[in-house]
N, C-alpha and C positions, 0 to 999 in steps of 0.2 A: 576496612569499609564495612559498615554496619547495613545489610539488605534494608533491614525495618526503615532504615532513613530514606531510602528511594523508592523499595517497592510498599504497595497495600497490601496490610493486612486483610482478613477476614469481613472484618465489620467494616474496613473502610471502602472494602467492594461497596457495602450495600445492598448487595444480593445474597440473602441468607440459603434461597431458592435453589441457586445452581450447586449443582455436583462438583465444582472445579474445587472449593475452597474444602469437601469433605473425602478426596478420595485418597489421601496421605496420614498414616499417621499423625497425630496432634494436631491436625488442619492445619497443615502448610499449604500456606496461596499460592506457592509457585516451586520449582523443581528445580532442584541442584544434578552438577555434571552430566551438563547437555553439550554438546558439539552442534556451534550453528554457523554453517556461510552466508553469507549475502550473495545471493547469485543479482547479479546487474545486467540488465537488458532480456526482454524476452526473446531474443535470440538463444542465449545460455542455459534459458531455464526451459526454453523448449527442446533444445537438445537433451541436453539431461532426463527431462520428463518423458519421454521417447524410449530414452534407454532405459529405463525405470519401470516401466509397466510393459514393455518388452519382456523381460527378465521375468515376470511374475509367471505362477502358474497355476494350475487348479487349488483352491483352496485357499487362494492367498486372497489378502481384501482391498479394494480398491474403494476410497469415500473421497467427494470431491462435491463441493460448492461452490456455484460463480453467480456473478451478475448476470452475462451473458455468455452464452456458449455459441461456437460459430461450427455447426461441424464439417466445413470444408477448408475451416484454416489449417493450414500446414505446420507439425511442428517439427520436421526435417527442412534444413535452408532451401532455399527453391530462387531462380533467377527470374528478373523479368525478363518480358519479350514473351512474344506470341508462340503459344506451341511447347511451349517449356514443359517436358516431365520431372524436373527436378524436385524432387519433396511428393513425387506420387508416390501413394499408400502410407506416408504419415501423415495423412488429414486425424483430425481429431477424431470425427464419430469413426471412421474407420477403426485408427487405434484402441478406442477403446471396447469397439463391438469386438476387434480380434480378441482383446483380451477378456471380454464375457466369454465368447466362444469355446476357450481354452479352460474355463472353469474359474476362472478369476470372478471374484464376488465381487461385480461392480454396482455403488449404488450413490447418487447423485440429485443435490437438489440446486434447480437453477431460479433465478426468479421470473415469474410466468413475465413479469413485466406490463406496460401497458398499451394502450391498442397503437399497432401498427401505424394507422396512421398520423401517431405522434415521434414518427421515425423512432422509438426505442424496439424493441427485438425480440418480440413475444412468436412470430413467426421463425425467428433463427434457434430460439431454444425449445420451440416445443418441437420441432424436426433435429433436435440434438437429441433430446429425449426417444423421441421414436425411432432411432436407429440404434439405441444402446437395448430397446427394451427388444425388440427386432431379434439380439443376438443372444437374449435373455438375462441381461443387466434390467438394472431399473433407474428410472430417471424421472423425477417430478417434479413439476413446476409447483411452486412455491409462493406462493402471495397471501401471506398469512403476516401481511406487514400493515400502518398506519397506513389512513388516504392519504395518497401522493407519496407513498413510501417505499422500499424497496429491499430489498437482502442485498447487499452490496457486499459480503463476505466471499475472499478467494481463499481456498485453502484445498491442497491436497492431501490424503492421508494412505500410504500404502504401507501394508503391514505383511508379513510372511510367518504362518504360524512355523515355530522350526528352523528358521532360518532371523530367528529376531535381530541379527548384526545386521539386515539389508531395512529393516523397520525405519521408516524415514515420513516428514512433513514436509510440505511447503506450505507457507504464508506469507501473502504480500498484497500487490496494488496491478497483479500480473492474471489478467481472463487469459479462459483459454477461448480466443475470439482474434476477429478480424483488424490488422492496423496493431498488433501486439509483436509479432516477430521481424524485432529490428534488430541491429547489434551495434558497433561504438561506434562506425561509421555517419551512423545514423543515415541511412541513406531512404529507411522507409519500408514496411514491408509491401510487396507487389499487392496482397489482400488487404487493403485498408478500405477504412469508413469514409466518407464526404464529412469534411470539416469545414472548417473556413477557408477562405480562397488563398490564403497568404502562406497555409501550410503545404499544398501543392496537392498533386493528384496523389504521392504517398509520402502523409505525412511523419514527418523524423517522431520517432516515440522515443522516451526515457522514462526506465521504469526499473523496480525493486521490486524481489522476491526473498525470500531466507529458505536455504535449505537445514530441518535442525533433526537431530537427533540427538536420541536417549531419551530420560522420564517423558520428556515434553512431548513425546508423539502420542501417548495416553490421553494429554492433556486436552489436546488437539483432537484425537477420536473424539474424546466425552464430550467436546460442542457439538461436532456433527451429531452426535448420538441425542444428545436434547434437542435440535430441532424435527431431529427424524423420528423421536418419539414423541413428539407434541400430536394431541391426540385430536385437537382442532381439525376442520375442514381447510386441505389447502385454497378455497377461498369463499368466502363469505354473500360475493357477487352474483345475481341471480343468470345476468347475463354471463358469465365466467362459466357459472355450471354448465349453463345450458349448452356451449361450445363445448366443456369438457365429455358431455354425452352425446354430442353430433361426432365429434373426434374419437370417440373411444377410448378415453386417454386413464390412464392410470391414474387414481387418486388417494391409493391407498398404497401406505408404506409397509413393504412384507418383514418380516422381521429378522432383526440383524442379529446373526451370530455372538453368542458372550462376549463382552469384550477381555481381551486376552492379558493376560500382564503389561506393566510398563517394560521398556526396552529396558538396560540394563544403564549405568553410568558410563558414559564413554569419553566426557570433556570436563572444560572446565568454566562450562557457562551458567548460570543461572536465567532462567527463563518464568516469565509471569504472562499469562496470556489474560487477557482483557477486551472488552465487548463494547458492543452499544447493542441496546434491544431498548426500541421506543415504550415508552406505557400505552400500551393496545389498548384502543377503547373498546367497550362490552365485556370483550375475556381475554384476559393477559396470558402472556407465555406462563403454563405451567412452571418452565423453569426461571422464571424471570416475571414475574407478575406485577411489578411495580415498576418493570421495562430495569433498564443495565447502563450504568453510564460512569465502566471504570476507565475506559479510553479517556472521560472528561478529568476524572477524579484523578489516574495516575499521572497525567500532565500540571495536575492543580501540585500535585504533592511533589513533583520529580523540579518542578520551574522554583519553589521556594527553595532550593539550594545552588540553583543556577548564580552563577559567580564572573564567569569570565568569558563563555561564548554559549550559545544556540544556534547551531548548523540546522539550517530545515529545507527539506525537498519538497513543496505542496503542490499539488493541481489546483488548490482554489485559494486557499490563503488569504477567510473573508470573513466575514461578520463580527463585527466594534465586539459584541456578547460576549464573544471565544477568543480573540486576541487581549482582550483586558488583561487575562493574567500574564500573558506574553509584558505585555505595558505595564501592570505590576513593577514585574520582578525587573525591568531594566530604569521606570524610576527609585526604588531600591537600593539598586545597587551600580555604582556610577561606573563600574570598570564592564561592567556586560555588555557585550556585545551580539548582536544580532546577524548572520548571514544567510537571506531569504534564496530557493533558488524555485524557479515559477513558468508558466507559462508566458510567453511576452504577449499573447494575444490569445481572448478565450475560443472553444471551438466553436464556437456558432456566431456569425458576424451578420444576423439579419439585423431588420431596423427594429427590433421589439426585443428580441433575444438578446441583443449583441449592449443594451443600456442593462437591460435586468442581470446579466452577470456582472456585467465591469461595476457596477453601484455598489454592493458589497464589498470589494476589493477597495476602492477608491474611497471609502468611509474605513474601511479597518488598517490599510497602508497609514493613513492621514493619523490613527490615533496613535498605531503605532510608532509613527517617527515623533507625531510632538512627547511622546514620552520617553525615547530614545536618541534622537535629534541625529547628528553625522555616525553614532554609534548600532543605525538599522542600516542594512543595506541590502538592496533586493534586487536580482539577477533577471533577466531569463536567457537562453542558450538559443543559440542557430549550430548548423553541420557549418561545414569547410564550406559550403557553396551559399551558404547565408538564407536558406531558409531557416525560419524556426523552428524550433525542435521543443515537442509538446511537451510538457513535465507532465508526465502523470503515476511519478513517485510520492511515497508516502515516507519519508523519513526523517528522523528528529535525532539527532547526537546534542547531548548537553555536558559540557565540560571532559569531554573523553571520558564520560563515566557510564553515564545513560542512555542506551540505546534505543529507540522503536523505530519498527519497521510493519506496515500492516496493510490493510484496506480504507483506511477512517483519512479523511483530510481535517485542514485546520476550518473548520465550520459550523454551525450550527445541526446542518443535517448528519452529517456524519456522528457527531457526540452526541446526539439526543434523540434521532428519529431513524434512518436507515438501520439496518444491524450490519455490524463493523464485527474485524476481529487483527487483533494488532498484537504483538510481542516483546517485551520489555527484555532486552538480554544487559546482565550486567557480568562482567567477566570476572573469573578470581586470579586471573593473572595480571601482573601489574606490568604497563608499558616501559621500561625503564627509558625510552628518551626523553630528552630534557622540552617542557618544562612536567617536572615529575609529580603535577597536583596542584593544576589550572585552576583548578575551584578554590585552594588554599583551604580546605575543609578537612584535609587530612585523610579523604576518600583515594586518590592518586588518580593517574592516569592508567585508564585499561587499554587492554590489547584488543580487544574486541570493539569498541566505541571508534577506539582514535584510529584504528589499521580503516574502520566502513567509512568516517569524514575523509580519510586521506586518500580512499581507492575513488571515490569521487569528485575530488577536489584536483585530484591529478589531472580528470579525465578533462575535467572543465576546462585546466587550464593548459593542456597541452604537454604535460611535464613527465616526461619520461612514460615507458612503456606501465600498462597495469598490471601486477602480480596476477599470480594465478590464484584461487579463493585461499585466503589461510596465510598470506602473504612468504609464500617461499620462494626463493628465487627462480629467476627463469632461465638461467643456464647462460646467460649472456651475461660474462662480467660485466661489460662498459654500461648494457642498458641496466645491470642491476644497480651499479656506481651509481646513474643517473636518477633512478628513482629514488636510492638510500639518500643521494643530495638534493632532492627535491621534499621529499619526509623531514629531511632536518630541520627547511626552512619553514614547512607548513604545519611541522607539530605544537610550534609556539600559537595559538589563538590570534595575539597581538598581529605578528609576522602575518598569518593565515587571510587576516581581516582585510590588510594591507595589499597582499598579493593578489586576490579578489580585485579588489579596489581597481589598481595599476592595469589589470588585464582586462575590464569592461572598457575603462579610460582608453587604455590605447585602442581598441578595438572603434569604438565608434570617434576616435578621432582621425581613424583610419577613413572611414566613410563618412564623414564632415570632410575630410579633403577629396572626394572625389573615387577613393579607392585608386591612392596613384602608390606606388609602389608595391612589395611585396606585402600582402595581408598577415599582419600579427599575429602572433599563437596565439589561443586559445579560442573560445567559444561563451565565452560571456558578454550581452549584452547590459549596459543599466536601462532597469524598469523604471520606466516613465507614464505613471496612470495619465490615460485621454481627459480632459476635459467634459463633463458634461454638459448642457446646458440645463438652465432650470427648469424647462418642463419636463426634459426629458428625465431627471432627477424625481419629479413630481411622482411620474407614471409609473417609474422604474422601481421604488422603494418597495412600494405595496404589495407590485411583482414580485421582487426580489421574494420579500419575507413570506409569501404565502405559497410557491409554487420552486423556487429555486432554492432556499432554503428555509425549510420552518424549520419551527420548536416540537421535538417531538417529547416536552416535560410533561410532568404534571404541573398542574396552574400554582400549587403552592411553591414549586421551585423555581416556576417562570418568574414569579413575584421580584421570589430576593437574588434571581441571576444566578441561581444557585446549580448546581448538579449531583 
């Protein structure tokens, strides 16, 4: 397997600007012998993260970016029902004011977000920030993004000078916020957000995170480190300011400790981290001044080798723009296969909301199949008890070779205008079950791609218990039998498309009859975009593209669709 044929080079970033493609000898874009899991559900990754900045102690660093931060979510399990102290003193601002307290260098940028009474969360993260800075941490709100834009970047970064074997990241599609800690059950975290009515009082979340280490946790500081050193005002806004000096709020970012060595090699993964930073108008990111759009570019360059399947987990999975190349590479190539998995219904079901999201999806679903025809097939999930279960995963497996996992959806706003931060893992180990080199490219199948399609493929469709991260066994012969005989049938693509298939089918011909007999394994439904009508189509486009998803290019690139 040749890296250059998957991942981007230097120049193909685009971004001559950032620090990421100059801090390796010879300008390497990305870092060899990293160790990375897929943690699945933010049940998992809130445990772990709990345990992780527990363990920290004076001097060690704590850096963390989100969309929104909740600081009374719980990231210990917690039950409902009235009265419940279960998960008291792991809320978040707690957690991590404990660990200011203790000497932990914690420092944090969330996005200030926009005003409250457009229900996003600009009251829940500036009270996340002022109890971190409370314990002498610092936390700032961040709105140093395009109009209508947002930092949409989740990542953790905790480092231990001394102790660099406990040096670790997370990156993924996982806030630390409300309606995030669910587990496979899907049953809903007790702290959830108001959705639409169909997802219930808490709704089922499905979500991705990667826990990585070695080089890559370097990699991963030097983002946070560029926007924390962007010397910009975090916002431009005059009314913005003016709250920010009624508040007293911090605006200035104090200065971070050297950054310290990369971790040492500890796997055998290859890791490429990759952005979206829109083109700011007036003054561009110091590190990014032409804005960043290798999340767009590494999907342009990873889909022209795609051969025989594209696994994808998207929360929005819209705009004709950003699917084209999707549509490409499967009139191309007649044996590709497509399997979408999605939310069955968007989270806001007013009467204006609820056409402006579905019209993106129902224009890029449409191009996508007439380009793919019975060879696209698009999912979404419900729990055991048939609600639906929100996809607000970010994942793409192409041919068991190429991995991402990140913050960015399949969209306009994500590749061009939000800042994204996503992770390209390609493994040096080679999957040895059959088929041994799906793409036929001579690339093979890896351990890393095909083990994250199949831990989620299982879950979907009900097939034996999940390993535990790294796929070792779990002490239970029979359940191990059951899973190694479920991986046999789902490593072949063809088989994988197939099984998919059969398990949506029986599932809603189970509720086409009534729900008479015992309910079917798994948990796929097939997506069936609603109908619009034509006015609603009318009102809804304009919507769409100027407020749910724009173009954050520049106009030369808008021109040729280009990124």
């Amino acid at each position: 397997m040749n890296r250059t044929d998957w991942l981007l080079t230097p120049p193909e970033r685009g971004n001559p600007a950032t620090r990421l493609d100059h801090r390796r000898p010879g300008g390497a874009a990305w870092s060899q012998g990293n160790d990375v899991r897929p943690v699945v559900h933010g049940a998992a990754y809130f445990a772990e993260l709990l345990e992780r900045i527990d363990a920290q102690r004076a001097g060690d660093l704590l850096l963390f970016t989100d969309w929104r931060g909740d600081p009374d979510e719980r990231l210990g399990r917690h039950h409902r029902g009235r009265g419940s102290t279960a998960g008291h003193g792991t809320e978040i601002g707690v957690v991590l004011a404990r660990a200011a307290e203790r000497g932990v260098i914690v420092k944090g940028l969330v996005w200030r977000s926009h005003l409250d009474s457009l229900q996003f969360s600009e009251t829940e993260n500036r009270h996340l920030g002022e109890e971190i800075e409370q314990a002498g941490g610092e936390c700032l709100l961040d709105m140093r993004v395009r109009p209508g834009g947002s930092h949409h970047q989740k990542m953790v970064v905790l480092r231990h000078p001394g102790r660099p074997r406990l040096d670790i990241a997370y990156v993924g599609g996982i806030d630390l916020c409300h309606s995030r800690n669910d587990d496979r059950g899907h049953t809903g975290d007790p702290q959830s957000m108001p959705m639409a009515g169909a997802y219930g009082a808490h709704p089922p979340w499905h979500d991705v995170q990667l826990a990585l280490r070695g080089p890559v946790v370097g990699d991963i500081e030097a983002v946070f480190r560029e926007r924390w050193q962007d010397p910009a005002p975090l916002s431009r806004s005059p009314m913005t300011r003016l709250r920010e000096l009624l508040h007293h709020e911090d605006t200035e970012a104090d200065p971070l400790p050297p950054q310290g060595p990369d971790p040492e090699p500890c796997g055998t993964h290859t890791v490429q981290v990759l952005r979206t930073y829109p083109n700011r108008l007036l003054r561009g990111y110091p590190f990014a001044p032409d804005g960043e759009r290798s999340i767009a570019r590494g999907y342009l360059k990873a889909l022209r080798r795609a051969r025989s399947l594209i696994y994808l987990e998207d929360q929005y999975l819209w705009s004709p723009r950003v699917v084209a190349c999707f549509a490409h590479a499967l009139r191309v190539n007649p044996g590709l296969r497509l399997i979408a998995v999605i939310p069955s219904l968007p989270e806001q079901d007013g009467r204006l909301t609820l056409p402006m999201n579905l019209i993106g999806r129902i224009t890029a679903l449409d191009r996508l199949r007439r380009a793919g025809g019975d060879r696209v097939a698009v999912y979404g999930l419900e729990n055991h008890a048939g609600t639906p279960v929100y996809v607000h995963a970010k994942v793409c497996v192409i041919d068991d070779v190429w991995a991402s996992v990140g913050s960015d959806n399949i969209n306009l706003r994500s590749w061009t205008h939000d800042s994204e931060l996503s992770c390209v893992v390609l493994d040096d180990t080679p999957d040895p079950r059959p088929p041994g080199d799906p793409g036929g490219l001579g690339d093979g199948a890896r351990r890393f791609a095909r083990g994250l399609r199949l831990e989620l493929s299982r879950e979907h469709l009900d097939l034996g218990p999940v390993r535990a991260s790294g796929g070792q066994h779990t002490g239970d012969d029979a359940a191990d039998a059951g899973t190694a005989a479920a991986d046999a049938v789902l490593c072949d693509p063809v088989a994988a498309f197939h099984a998919f298939a059969a398990a949506a089918a029986d599932l809603d011909a189970w509720y086409a009859d009534g729900c008479r007999g015992p309910r079917p394994p798994g948990r796929l439904r097939g997506y069936r975009a609603p109908e619009l009508a034509a006015t609603s189509r009318v009102l809804a486009t304009p919507l769409h593209h100027l407020l749910v998803d724009p173009d954050g290019r520049p106009l030369r690139l808008r021109r040729r669709n280009a990124f």
